[in-house]
ChimeraX commands (.cxc) that place a marker at each C-alpha (Angstrom):
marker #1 position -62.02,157.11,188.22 radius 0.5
marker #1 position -62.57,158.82,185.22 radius 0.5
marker #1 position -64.20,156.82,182.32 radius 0.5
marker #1 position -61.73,156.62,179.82 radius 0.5
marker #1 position -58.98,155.40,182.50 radius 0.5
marker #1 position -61.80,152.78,183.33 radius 0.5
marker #1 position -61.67,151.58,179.67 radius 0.5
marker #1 position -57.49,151.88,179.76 radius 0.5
marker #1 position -57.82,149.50,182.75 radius 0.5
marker #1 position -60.39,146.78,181.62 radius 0.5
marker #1 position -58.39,146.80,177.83 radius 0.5
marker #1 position -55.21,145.71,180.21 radius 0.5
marker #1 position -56.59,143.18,181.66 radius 0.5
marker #1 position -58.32,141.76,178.61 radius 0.5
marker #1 position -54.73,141.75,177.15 radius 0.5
marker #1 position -53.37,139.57,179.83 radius 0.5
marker #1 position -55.97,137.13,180.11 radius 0.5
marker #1 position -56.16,136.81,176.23 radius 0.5
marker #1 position -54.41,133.37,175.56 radius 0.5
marker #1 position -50.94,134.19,174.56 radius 0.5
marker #1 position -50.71,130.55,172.45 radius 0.5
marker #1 position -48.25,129.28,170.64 radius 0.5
marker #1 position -47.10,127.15,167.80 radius 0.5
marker #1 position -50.18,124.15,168.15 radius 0.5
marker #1 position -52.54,127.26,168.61 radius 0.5
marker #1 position -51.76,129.58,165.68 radius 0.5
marker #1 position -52.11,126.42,163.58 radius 0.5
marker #1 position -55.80,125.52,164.60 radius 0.5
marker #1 position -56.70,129.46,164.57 radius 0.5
marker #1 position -56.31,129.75,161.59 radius 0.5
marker #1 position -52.42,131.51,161.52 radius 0.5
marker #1 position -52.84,134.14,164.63 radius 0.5
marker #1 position -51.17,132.81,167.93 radius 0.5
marker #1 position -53.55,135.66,170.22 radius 0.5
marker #1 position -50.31,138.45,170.01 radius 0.5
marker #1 position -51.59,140.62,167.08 radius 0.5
marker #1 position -55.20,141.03,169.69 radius 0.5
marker #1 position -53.14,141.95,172.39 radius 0.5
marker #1 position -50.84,144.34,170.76 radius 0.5
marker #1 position -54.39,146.07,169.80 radius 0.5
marker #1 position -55.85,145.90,173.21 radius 0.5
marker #1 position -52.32,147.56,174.80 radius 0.5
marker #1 position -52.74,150.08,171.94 radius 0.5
marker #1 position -56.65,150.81,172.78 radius 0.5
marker #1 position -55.62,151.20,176.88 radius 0.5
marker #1 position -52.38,153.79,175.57 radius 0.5
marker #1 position -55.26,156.26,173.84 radius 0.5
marker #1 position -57.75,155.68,176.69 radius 0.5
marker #1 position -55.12,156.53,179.08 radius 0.5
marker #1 position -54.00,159.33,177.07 radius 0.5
marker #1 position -57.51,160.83,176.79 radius 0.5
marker #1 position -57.35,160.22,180.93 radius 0.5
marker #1 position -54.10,162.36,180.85 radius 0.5
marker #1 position -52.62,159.40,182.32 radius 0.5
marker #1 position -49.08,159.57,180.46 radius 0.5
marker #1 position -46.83,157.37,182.17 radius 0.5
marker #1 position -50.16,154.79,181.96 radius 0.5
marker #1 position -50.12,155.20,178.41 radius 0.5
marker #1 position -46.40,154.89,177.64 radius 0.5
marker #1 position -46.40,151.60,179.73 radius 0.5
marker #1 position -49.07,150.50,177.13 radius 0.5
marker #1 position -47.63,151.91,174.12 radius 0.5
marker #1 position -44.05,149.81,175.41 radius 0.5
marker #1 position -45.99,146.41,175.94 radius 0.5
marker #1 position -47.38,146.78,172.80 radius 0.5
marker #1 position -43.98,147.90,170.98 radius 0.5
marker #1 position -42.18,144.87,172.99 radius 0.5
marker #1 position -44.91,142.42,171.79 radius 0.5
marker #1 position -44.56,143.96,167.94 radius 0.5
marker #1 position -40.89,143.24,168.26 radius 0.5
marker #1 position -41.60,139.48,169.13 radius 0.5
marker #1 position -44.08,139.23,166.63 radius 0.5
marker #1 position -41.54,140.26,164.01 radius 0.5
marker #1 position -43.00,143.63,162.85 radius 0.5
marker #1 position -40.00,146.03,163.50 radius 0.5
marker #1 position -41.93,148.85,161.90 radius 0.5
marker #1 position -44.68,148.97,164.07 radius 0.5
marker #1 position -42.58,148.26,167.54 radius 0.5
marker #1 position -40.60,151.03,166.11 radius 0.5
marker #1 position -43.98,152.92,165.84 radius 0.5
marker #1 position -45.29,151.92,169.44 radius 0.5
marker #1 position -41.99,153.12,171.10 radius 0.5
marker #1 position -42.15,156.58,169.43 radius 0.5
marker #1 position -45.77,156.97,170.67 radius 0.5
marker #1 position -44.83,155.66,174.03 radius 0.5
marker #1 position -41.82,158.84,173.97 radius 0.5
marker #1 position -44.27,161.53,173.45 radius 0.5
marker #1 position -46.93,160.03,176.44 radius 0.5
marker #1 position -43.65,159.71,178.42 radius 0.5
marker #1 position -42.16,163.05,177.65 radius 0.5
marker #1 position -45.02,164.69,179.39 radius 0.5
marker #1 position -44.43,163.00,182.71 radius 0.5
marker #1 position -40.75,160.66,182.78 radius 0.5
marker #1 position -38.56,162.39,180.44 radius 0.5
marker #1 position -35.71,159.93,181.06 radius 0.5
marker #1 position -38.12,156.95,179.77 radius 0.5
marker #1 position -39.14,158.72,176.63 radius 0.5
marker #1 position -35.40,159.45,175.68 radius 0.5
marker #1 position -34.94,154.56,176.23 radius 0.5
marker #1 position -38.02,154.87,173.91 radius 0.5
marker #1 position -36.88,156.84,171.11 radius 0.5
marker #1 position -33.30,155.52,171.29 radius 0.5
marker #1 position -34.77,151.72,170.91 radius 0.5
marker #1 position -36.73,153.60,167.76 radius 0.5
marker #1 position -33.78,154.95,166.50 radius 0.5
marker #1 position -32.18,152.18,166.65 radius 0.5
marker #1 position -34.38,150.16,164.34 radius 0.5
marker #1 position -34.74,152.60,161.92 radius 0.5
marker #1 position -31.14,152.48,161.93 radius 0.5
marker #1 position -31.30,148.21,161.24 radius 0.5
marker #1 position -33.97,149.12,158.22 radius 0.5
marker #1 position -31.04,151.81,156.91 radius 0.5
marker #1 position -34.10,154.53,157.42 radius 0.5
marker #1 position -31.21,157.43,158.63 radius 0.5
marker #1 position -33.25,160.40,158.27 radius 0.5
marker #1 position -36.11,158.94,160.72 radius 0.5
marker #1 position -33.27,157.88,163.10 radius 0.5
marker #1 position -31.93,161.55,163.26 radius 0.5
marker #1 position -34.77,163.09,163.71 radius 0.5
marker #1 position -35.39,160.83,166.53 radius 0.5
marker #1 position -31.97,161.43,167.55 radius 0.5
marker #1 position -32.81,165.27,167.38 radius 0.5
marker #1 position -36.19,165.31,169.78 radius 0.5
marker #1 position -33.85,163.29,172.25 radius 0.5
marker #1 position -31.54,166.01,172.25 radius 0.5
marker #1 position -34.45,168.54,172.47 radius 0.5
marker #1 position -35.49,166.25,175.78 radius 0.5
marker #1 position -32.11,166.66,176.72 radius 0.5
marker #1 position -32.33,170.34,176.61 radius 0.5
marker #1 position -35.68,171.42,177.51 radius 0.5
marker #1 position -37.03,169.00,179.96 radius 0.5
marker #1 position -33.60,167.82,181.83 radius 0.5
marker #1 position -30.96,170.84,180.96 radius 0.5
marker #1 position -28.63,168.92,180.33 radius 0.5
marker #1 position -26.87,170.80,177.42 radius 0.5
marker #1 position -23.97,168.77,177.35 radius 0.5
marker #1 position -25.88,165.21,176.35 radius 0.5
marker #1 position -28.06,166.90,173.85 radius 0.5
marker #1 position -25.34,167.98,171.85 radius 0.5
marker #1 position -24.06,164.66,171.65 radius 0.5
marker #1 position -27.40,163.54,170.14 radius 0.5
marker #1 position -27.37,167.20,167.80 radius 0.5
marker #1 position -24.36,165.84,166.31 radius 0.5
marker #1 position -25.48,161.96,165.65 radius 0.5
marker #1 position -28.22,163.57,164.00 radius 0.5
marker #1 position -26.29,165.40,161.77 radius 0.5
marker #1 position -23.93,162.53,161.13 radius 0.5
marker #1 position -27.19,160.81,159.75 radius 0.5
marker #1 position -28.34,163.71,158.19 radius 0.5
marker #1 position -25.01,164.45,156.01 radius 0.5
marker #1 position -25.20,160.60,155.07 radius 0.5
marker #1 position -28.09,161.46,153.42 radius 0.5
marker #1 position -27.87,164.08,151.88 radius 0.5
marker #1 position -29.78,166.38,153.83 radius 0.5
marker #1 position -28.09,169.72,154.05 radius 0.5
marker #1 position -29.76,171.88,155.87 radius 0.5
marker #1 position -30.83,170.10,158.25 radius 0.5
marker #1 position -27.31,168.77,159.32 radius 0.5
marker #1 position -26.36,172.47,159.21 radius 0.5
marker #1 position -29.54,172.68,161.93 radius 0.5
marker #1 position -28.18,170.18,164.31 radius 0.5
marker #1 position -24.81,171.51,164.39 radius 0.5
marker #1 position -25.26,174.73,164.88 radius 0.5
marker #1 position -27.56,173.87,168.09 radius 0.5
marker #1 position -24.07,172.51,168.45 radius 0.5
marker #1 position -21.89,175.72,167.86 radius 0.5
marker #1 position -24.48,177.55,170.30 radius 0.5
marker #1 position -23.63,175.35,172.98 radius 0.5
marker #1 position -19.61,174.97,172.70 radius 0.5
marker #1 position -19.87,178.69,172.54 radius 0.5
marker #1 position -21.80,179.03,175.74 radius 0.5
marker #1 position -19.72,176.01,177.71 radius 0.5
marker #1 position -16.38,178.30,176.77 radius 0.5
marker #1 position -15.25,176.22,173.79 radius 0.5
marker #1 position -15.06,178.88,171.57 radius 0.5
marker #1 position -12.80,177.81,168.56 radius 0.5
marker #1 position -14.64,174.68,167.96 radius 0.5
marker #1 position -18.17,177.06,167.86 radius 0.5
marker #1 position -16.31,179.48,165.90 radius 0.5
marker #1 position -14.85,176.72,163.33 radius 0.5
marker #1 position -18.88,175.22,162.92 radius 0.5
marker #1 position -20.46,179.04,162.56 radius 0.5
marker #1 position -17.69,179.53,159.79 radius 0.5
marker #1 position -18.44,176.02,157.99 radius 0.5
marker #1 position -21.86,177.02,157.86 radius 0.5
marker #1 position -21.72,180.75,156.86 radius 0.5
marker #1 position -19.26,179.91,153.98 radius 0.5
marker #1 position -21.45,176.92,152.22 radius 0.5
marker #1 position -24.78,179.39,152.97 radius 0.5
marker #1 position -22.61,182.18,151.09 radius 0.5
marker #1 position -22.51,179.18,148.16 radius 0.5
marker #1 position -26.23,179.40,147.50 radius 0.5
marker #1 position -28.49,181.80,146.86 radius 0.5
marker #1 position -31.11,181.14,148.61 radius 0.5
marker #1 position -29.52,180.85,151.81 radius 0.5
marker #1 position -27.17,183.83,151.29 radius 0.5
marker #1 position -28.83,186.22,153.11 radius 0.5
marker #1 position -28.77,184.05,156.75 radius 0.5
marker #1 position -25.23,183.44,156.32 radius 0.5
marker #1 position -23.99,186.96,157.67 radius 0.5
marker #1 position -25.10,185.82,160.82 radius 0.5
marker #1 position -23.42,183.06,160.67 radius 0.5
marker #1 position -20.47,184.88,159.61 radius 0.5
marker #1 position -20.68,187.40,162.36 radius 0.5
marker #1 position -21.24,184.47,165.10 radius 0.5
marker #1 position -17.82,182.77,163.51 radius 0.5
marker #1 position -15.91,186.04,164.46 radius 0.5
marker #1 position -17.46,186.91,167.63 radius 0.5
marker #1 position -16.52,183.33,168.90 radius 0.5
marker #1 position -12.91,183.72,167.70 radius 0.5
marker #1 position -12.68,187.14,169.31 radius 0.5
marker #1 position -14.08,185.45,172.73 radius 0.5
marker #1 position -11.15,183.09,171.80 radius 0.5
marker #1 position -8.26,185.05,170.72 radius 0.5
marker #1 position -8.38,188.89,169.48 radius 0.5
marker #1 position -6.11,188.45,166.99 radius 0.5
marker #1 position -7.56,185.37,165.58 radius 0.5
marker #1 position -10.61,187.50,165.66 radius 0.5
marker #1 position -9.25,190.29,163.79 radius 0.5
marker #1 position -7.50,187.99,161.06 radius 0.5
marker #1 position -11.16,186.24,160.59 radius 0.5
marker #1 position -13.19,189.58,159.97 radius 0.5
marker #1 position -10.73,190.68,157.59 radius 0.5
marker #1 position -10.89,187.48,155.50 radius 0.5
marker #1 position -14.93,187.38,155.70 radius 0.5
marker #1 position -14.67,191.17,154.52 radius 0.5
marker #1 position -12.81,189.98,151.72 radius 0.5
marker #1 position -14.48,187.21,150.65 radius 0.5
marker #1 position -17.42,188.25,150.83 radius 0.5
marker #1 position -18.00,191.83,149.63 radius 0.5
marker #1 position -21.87,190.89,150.65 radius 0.5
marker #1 position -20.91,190.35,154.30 radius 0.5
marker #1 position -18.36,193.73,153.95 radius 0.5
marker #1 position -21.16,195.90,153.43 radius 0.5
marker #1 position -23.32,194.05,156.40 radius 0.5
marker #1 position -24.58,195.92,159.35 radius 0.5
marker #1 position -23.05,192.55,160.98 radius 0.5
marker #1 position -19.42,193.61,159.62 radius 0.5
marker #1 position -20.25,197.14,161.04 radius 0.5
marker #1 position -20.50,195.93,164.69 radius 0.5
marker #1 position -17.60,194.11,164.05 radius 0.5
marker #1 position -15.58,196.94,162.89 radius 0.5
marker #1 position -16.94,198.73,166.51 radius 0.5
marker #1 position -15.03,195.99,168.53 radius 0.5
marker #1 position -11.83,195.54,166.54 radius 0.5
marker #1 position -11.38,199.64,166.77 radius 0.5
marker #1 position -12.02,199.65,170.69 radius 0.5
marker #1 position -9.19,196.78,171.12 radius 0.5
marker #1 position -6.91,198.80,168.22 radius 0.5
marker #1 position -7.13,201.85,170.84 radius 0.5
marker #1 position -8.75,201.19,174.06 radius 0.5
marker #1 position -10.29,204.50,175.12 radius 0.5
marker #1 position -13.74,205.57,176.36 radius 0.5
marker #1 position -14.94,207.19,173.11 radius 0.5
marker #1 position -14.20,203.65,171.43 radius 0.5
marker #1 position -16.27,201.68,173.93 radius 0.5
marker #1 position -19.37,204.09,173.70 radius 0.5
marker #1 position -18.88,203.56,169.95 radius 0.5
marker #1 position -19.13,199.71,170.17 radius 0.5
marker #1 position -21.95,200.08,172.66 radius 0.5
marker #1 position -23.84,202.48,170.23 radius 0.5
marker #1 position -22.92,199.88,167.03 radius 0.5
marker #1 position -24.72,197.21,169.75 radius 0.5
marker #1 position -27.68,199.35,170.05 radius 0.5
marker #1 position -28.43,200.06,166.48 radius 0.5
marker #1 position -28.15,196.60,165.24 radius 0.5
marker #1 position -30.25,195.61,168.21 radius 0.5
marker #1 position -32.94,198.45,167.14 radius 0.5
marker #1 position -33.33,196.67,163.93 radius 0.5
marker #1 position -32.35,193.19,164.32 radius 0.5
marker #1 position -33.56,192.32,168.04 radius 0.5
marker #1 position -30.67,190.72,169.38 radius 0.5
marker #1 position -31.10,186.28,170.22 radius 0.5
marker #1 position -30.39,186.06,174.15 radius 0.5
marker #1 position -27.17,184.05,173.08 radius 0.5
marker #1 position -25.69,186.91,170.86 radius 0.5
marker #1 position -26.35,189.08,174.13 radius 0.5
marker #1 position -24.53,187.16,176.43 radius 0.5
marker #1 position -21.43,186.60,173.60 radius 0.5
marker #1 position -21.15,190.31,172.80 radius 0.5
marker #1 position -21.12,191.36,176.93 radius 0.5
marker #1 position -18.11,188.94,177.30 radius 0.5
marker #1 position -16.58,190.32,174.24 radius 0.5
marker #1 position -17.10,193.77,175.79 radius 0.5
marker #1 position -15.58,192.49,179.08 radius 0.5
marker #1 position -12.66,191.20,177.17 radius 0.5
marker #1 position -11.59,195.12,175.18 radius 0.5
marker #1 position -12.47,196.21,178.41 radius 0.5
marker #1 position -9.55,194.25,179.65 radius 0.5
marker #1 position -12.04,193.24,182.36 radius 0.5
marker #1 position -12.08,189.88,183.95 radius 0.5
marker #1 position -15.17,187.34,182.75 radius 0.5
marker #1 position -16.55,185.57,185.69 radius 0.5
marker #1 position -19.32,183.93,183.91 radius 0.5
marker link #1:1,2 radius 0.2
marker link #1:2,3 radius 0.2
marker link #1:3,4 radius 0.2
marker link #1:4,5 radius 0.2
marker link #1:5,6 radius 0.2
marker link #1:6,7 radius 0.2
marker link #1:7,8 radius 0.2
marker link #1:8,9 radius 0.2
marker link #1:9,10 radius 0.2
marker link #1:10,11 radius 0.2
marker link #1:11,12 radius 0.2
marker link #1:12,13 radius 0.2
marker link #1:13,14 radius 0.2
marker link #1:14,15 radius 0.2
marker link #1:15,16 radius 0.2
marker link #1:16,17 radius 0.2
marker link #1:17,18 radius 0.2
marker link #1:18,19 radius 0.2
marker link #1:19,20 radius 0.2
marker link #1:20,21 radius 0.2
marker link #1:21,22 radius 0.2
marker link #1:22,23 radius 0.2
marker link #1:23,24 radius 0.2
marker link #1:24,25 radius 0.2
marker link #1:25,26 radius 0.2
marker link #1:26,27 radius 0.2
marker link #1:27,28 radius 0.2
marker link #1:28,29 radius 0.2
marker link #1:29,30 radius 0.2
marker link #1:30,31 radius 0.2
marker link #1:31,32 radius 0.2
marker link #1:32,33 radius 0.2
marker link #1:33,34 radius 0.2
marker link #1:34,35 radius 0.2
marker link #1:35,36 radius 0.2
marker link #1:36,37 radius 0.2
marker link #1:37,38 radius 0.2
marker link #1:38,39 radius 0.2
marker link #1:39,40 radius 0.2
marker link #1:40,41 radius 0.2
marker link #1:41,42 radius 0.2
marker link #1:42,43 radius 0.2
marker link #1:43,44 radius 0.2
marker link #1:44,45 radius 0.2
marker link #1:45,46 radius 0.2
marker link #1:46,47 radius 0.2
marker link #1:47,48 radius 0.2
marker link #1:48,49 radius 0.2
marker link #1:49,50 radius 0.2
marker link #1:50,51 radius 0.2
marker link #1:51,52 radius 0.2
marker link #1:52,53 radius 0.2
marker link #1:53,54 radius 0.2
marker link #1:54,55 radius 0.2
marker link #1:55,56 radius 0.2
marker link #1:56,57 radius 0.2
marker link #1:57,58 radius 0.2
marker link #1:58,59 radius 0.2
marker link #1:59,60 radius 0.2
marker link #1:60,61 radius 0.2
marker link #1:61,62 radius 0.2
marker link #1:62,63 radius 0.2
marker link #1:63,64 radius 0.2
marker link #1:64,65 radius 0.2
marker link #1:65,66 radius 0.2
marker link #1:66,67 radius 0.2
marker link #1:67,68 radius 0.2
marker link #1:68,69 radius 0.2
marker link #1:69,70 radius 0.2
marker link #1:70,71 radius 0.2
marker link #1:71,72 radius 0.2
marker link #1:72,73 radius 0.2
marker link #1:73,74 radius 0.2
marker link #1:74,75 radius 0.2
marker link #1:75,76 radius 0.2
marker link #1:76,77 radius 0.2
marker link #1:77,78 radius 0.2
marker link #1:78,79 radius 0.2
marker link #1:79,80 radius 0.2
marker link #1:80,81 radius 0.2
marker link #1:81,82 radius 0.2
marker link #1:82,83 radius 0.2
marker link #1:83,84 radius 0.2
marker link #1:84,85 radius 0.2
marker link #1:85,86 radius 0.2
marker link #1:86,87 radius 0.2
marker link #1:87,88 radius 0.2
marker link #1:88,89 radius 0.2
marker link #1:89,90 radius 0.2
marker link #1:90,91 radius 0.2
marker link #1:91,92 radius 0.2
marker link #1:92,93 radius 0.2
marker link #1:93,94 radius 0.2
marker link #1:94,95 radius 0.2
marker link #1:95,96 radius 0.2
marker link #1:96,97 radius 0.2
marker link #1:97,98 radius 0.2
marker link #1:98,99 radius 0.2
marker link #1:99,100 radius 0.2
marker link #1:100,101 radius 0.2
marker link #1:101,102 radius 0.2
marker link #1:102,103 radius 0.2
marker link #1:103,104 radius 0.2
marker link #1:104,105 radius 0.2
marker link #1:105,106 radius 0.2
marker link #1:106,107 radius 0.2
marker link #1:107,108 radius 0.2
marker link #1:108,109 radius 0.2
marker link #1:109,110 radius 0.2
marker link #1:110,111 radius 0.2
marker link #1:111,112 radius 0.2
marker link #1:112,113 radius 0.2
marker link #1:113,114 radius 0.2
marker link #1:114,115 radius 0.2
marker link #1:115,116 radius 0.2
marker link #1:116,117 radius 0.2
marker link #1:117,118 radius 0.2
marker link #1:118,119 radius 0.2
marker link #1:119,120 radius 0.2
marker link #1:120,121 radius 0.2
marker link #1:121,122 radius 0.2
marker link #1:122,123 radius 0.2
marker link #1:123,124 radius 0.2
marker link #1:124,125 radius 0.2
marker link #1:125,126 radius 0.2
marker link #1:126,127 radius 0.2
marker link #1:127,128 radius 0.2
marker link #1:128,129 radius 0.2
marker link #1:129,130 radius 0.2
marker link #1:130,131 radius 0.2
marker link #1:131,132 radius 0.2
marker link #1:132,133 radius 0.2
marker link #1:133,134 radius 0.2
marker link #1:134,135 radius 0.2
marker link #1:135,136 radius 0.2
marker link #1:136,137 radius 0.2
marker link #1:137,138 radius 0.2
marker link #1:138,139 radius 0.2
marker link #1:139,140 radius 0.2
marker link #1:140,141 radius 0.2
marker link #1:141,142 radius 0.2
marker link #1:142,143 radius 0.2
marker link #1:143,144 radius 0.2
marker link #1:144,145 radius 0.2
marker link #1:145,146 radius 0.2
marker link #1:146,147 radius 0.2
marker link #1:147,148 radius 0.2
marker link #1:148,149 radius 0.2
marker link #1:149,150 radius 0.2
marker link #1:150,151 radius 0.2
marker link #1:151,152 radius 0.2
marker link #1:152,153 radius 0.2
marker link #1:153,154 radius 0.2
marker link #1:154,155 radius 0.2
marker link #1:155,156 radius 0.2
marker link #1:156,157 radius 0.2
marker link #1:157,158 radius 0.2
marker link #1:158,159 radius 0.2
marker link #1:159,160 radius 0.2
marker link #1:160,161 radius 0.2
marker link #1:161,162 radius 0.2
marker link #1:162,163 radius 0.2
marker link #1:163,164 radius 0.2
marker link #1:164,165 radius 0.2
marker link #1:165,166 radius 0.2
marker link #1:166,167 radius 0.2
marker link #1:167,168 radius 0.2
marker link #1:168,169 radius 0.2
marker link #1:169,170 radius 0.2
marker link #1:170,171 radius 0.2
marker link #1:171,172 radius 0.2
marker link #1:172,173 radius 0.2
marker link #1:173,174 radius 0.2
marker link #1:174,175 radius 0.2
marker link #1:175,176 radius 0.2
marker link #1:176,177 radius 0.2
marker link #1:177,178 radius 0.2
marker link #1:178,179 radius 0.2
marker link #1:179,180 radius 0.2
marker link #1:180,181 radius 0.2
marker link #1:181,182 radius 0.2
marker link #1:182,183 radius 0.2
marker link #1:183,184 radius 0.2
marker link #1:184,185 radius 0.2
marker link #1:185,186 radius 0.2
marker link #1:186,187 radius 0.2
marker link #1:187,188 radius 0.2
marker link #1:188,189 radius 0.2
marker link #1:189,190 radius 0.2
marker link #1:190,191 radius 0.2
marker link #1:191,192 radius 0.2
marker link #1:192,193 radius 0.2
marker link #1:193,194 radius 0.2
marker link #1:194,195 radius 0.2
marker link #1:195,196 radius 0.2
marker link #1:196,197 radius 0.2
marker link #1:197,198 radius 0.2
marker link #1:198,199 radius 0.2
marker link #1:199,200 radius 0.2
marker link #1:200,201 radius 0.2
marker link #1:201,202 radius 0.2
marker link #1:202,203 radius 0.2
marker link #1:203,204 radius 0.2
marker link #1:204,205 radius 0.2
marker link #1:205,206 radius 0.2
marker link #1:206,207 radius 0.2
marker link #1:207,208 radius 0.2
marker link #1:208,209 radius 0.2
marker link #1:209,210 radius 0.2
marker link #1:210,211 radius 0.2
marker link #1:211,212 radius 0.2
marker link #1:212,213 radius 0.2
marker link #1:213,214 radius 0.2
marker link #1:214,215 radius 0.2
marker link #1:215,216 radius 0.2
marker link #1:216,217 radius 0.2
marker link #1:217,218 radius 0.2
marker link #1:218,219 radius 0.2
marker link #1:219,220 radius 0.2
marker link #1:220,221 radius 0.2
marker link #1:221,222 radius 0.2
marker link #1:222,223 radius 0.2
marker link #1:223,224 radius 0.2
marker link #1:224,225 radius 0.2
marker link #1:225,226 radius 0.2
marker link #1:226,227 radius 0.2
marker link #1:227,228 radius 0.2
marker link #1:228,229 radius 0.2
marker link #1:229,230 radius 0.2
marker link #1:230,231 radius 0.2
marker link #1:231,232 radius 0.2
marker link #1:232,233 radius 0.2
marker link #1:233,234 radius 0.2
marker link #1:234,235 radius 0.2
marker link #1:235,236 radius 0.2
marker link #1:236,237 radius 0.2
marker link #1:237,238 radius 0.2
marker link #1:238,239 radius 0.2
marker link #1:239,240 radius 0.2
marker link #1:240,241 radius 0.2
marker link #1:241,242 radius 0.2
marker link #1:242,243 radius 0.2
marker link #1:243,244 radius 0.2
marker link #1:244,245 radius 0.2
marker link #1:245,246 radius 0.2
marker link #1:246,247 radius 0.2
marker link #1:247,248 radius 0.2
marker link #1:248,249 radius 0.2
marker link #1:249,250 radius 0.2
marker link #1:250,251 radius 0.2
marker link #1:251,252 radius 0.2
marker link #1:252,253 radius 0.2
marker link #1:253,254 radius 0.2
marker link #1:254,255 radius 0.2
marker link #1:255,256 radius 0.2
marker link #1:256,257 radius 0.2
marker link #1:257,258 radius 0.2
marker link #1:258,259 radius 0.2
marker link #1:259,260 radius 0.2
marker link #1:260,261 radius 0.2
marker link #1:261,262 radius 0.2
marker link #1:262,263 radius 0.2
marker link #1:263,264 radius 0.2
marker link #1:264,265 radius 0.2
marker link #1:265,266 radius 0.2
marker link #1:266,267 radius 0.2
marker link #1:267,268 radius 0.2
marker link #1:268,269 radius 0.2
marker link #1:269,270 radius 0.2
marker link #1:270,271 radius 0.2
marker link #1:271,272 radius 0.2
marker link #1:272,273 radius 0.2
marker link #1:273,274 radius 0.2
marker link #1:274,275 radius 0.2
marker link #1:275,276 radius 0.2
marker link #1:276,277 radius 0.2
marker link #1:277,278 radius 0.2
marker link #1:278,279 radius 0.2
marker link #1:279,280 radius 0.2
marker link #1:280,281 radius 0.2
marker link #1:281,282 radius 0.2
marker link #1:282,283 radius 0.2
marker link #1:283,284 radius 0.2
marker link #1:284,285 radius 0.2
marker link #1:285,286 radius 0.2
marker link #1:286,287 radius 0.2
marker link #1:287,288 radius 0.2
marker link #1:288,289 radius 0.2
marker link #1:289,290 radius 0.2
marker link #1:290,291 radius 0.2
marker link #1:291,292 radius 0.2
marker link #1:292,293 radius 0.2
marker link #1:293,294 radius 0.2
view
């Protein structure tokens, strides 16, 4: 056994012979009823079973010591103890890290601390995503955190969340609703300078998804971006999109190359996301007039 899960061990088992007490005992100790030494001995086994690599060993601590913290009154530091016990967790039982940071969240949310709670509400739905694909959940935490975000204040980083959000409707099919949260967020980054420059990718997204959707609806979208924004008219984003809407106004070979050479060049200086591959193939699919089986 290594040494440091030796230590772990031996710290356990001091904690659960150490007298728990009560109300008689804290009085003739002098105030402490035995639970703020045992919270420190469950927190002393967590980073010797953590140095062991132990991670399931060390979110059990971490949680015995958060559990005893919420007993003891001292919400912050349970709060503290179940984040700790997420990450240990994370690396071993996903599904227990996401109970830990929820029950984290959800005091932060009691102390009116929204902006900790989303961005615990955020690495859920980054658990969600990356450790149990499971797309459809993590959205569903994306867009708490945002709720909490906008609550506060905090812009851009609601604008983060949901368009995790817009990525996902888009890829799941629901293409309006992605198209509708690319839009919100191109037109308010179009409102600042500083974020001006990102928002013809948002833009472009917005009118890819409604072309996915409905051609038409597409078409009318592109021309009130170009409009709008003589910025985004004069885009190498708008370019591409002029490619597509010619090869649907007359569907012909020489159009299709066209839009596949517009693909290209953007591609040669912008390298293309994985996600705006995969929208732009069943875009091509769809002035192709060919069936999408994806």
């Amino acid at each position: 056994m290594d040494e440091n899960e030796r230590k772990a061990h031996e710290y356990l088992a001091s904690a659960a012979k150490h007298p728990k007490g009560g109300f008689f005992r804290s009085i003739f100790s002098g105030g402490s009823d035995g639970t703020e030494e045992r919270i420190a001995l469950y927190e002393r086994a967590a980073n010797c079973f953590k140095m062991a690599h132990k991670w399931q060993e060390a979110g059990d601590a971490f949680v015995q010591a958060a559990e005893l913290s919420s007993s003891n009154k001292s919400q912050l530091d349970a709060a503290t103890h179940y984040v700790n016990a997420s990450v240990a967790y994370r690396k071993s039982v996903p599904d227990r890290a996401i109970t830990c940071l929820t029950r984290a969240a959800d005091i932060y949310i009691e102390m009116g601390r929204f902006t900790i709670a989303a961005k615990h509400h955020m690495t859920i739905g980054d658990i969600y995503e990356q450790e149990l694909a499971n797309e459809a959940e993590a959205c569903k935490h994306y867009e708490r955190a945002a709720d909490f975000y906008k609550g506060e204040d905090s812009t851009s980083s609601a604008r983060k969340c949901m368009l995790k959000v817009a990525h996902y409707y888009a890829t799941s099919g629901q293409f309006e609703k992605a198209a509708r949260i690319f839009e919100e967020a191109g037109v308010s980054s179009m409102e600042s300078k500083l974020l001006r420059y990102g928002a013809k990718e948002y833009l472009m997204k917005a009118v890819i998804c409604d072309m996915n959707y409905d051609i038409v609806k597409g078409h009318n979208t592109l021309e009130k971006f170009e409009q709008d924004y003589p910025m985004f008219s004069d885009s190498r984003e708008c370019t591409l999109l002029k490619a597509s809407s010619k090869v649907d106004e007359a569907l012909s070979s020489e159009n299709l190359e066209t839009f596949t050479a517009a693909v290209k060049e953007y591609d040669s200086v912008t390298r293309l996301e994985p996600w705006m591959t995969e929208m732009l193939l069943k875009l091509k699919k769809i002035l192709n007039n060919e069936e999408d089986i994806t």
